[in-house]
N, C-alpha and C positions, 0 to 999 in steps of 0.2 A: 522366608522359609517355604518350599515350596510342599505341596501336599503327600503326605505318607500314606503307606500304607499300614493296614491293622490285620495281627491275629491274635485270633482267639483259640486255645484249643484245651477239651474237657473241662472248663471252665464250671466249678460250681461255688456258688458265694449265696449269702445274709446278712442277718445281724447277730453279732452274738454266735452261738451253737444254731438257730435257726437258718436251715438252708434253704434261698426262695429261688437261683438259677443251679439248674441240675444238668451238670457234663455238655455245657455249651461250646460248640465248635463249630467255628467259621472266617471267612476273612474279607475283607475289603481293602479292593486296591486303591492304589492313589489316586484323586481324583475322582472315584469313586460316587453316588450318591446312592445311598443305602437308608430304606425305611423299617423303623422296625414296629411292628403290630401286632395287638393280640385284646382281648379285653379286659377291663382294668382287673387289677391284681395278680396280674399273670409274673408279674417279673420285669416289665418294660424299664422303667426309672431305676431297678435295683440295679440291672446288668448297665445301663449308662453310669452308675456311683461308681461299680466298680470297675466299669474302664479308667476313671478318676483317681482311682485310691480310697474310694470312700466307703468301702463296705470292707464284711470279714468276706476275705477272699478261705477257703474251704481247702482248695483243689484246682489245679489248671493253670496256663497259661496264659500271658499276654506281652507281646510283639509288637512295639513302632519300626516300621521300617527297620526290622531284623535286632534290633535291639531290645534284648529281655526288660519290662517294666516293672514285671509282675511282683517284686519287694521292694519299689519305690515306691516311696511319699508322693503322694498329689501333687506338691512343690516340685518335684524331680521330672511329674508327667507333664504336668504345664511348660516347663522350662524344654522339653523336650518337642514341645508343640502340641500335645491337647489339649485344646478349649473348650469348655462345659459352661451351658447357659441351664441353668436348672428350672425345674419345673415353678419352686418357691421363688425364683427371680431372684432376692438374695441383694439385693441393692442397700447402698447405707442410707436409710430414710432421712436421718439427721444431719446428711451432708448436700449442698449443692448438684446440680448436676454436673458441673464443671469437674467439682472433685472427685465424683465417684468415677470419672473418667479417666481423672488423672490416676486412680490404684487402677488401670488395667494397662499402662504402658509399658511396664515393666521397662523403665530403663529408655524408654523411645523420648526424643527433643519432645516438650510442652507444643510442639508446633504441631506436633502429629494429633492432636485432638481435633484439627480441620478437618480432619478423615471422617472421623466420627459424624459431625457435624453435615459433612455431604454426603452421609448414606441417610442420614434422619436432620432433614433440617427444622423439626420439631424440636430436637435437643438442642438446637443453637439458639432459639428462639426461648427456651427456658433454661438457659447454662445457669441464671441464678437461684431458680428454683429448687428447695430442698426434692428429698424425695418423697418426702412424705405428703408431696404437693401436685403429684403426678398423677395422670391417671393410669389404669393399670396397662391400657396401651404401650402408653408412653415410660410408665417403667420396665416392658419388656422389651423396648426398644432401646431402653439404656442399658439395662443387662447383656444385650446381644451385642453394641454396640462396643459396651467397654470388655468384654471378651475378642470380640476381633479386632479391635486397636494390639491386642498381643499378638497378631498374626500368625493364626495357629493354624496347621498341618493337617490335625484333624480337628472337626470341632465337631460338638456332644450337642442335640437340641433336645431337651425335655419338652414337650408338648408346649411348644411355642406360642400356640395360638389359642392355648383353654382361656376362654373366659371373654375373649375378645370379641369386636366391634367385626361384621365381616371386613367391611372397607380396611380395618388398621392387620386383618389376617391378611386381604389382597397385600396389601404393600410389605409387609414383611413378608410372604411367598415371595412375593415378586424380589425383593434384595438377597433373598437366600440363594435362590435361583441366577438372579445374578452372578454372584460372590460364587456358586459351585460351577455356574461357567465358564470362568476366568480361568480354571484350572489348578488354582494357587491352592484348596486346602480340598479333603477328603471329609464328606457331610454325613452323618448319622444323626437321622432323623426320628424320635419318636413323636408320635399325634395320632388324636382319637378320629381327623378330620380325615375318615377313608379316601376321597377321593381326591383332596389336595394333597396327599402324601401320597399316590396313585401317579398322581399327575407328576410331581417332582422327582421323585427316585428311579434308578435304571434297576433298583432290583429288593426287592423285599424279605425281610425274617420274620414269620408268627411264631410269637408264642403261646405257648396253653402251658400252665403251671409249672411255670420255670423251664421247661424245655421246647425244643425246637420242632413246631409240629411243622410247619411248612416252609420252603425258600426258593425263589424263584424271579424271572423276568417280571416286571412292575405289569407290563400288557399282559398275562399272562395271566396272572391275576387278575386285573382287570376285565375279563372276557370272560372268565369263569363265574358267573354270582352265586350260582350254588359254592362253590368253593370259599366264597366268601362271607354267604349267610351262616355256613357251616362253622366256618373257622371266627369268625369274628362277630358273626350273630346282627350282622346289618346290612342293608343293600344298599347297592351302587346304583346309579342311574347313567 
């Protein structure tokens, strides 16, 4: 499948009656590498649920490559090609690594878990391990893992790299980067890691309380620090 493109437009969603994204509008093209930023509780992980299906959508729009989503089930958007690795990782603790691999093929030959295996050959090296036997590394390396075994168009990263090891954030940078190389899917990227989400995106979204304060070229950003003390309240180097 190759990578889509996404819109969004006046977009407001929460939980419940509680509205946390207000009249978002924007879009990413295929291929695309898009970071989105702001400091915590702005909105960052709501607006990724509900590009999923997983929040109460309010108000607004959302487009895969021209095709309305915005009253499908999560089931309808994955199948459609979006892939979300969530910020909680979401792995079945109680199973193998092997198996948890196996629920993200959707349908692909048992032979396509070599895939998996050669972007992290940490996971082939623990395919009998539960998950609950992993470190948190290596359980976001099997979250991200068994999400792109489905080969998805666009894919959703919830702050990929909280909590990690620098060395195990290089190498997932580095495979993502990879992987939005290739050309094949269209990357949305949130992380609190200014300057590795700097470094990787061609174009950035802040947010400030649920709406869209700033958007622009990632260097742009980057060259600015007052812009970016301002908006996001930390400095770059």
């Amino acid at each position: 499948m190759p990578a889509a493109r996404l819109d969004v437009e006046s977009l407001s969603a929460g939980y419940g009656p509680t509205r946390i994204i207000q009249g978002l509008s924007f879009n990413v093209e295929a291929g695309e590498r898009l970071a989105i930023l702001g400091r915590n509780g702005m909105g960052k992980t709501t607006l990724l649920a509900t590009l999923m299906g997983l929040s109460t959508r309010h108000h607004g729009s959302v487009k895969v490559d021209d095709i309305d989503v915005t009253a499908r089930r999560t089931s309808a958007r994955a199948h459609l090609g979006v892939g979300y690795v969530p910020q909680t990782r979401d792995i079945f603790r109680s199973l193998t690594v092997e198996e948890n691999l196996s629920a993200g093929l959707k349908g692909r030959p048992r032979a396509a878990l070599e895939e998996a295996y050669d972007m992290f050959p940490r996971l082939g090296e623990r395919r009998r391990n539960l998950g609950s036997q992993l470190s948190g590394g290596e359980q976001q390396m099997l979250s991200m893992a068994r999400t792109l075994l489905g080969r998805p168009s666009i894919l959703l990263l919830d702050e990929p790299l909280e909590g990690l090891a620098p060395v195990i954030c290089d190498e997932l940078m580095t495979m993502i980067t990879e992987l939005a190389a290739s050309g094949k899917m269209t990357v949305i990227l949130v992380e609190q890691q200014i300057e590795r989400a700097l470094d990787f995106a061609d174009r950035v979204l802040i947010l400030e309380r649920g709406r869209l304060a700033w958007q622009g070229a990632s260097g742009d950003l980057k060259s600015d620090r007052a812009l970016v003390d301002r908006l996001l309240g930390v400095g770059i180097h």
